[in-house]
C-alpha angles and dihedrals in degrees: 000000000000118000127205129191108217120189123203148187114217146161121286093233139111109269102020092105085041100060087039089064095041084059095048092047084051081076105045092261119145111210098227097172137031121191128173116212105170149004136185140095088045091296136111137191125210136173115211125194109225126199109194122190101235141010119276101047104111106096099041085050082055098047090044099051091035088060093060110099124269091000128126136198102227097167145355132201142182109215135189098257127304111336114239116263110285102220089058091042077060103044088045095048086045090048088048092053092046090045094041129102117240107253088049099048095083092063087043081056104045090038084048094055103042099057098044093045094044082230126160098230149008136201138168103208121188113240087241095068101246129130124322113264099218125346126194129203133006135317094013102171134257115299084238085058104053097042088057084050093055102040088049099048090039098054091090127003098023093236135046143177106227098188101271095009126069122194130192126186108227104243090223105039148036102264145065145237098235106186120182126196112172092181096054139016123241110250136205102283086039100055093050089053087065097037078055088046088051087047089049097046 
């Protein structure tokens, strides 16, 4: 059966999600996965894993939860089956960086973030501006690129959110997680879950 992950922006209040999942199961969609990204202005943005019972679904799913008030489609995606549960992804990625050794654990890191995060791309990229340490999917920029990124976001705060790029300066070394997703910013709980990888790293 397909399974999509729609995101959605929706009101604080008690009954909104509610409304949201009376709508998905309208069209026969099982809501297999919850998770909350991020809360504040009386707004909240979930992303909820929906399992529907044949192809060509999809369009109908969006119409039906977009027509509840006060509630926004901010993304749809088709996914390869169900994800793995994202509580043991975390404690899996977490038991790989403490059993790595050290030169692998940036590629356990990049590869990490990538796949939690359903980025584009991953790199751990040293504060001096040399070569990336481990990158990890397609079309990761140039080396050069990626040096005068870090440098930049790393001059005051240690981390920044540049738009579609996200970068976060490792506590115990001299380099940074540096995540991209064109398709979808990275929001408030997303953006922890990397400051935890950094920590962990």
């Amino acid at each position: 059966m397909p399974v999509v992950a729609v995101r959605v922006w929706l009101p604080d209040r008690p009954g909104a999600l509610g409304a949201v999942a009376s709508r998905i199961g309208a069209v026969g969609g099982d809501v297999i996965g919850i998770d909350i990204i991020e809360r504040g202005a009386g707004k909240a943005v979930d992303e909820l894993v929906v399992e529907l019972p044949e192809d060509g679904l999809t369009d109908l799913l969006i119409r039906e939860v977009a027509d509840v008030e006060g509630v926004d489609v901010e993304d749809v995606r088709e996914l390869e089956g169900a994800p793995p549960d994202p509580s043991l992804a975390a404690l899996g990625l977490a038991r790989s960086l403490r059993d790595a050794d050290a030169a692998l654990m940036p590629k356990f890191l990049a590869d990490g973030a990538r796949q939690m995060l359903s980025a584009d791309w991953a790199a751990v990229v040293p504060l001096d501006g040399s070569a990336p340490l481990a990158v990890a999917g397609p079309d990761v920029p140039a080396d050069a690129w990626l040096g005068a990124l870090v440098a930049g976001a790393t001059a005051g705060t240690g981390s920044a959110e540049l738009g579609a790029v996200s970068v976060v300066r490792l506590e115990r070394s001299e380099a940074a997680l540096v995540v991209a997703r064109e398709h979808l910013p990275l929001r408030g709980r997303e953006q922890r879950v990397l400051e935890e990888l950094a920590g962990l790293a």
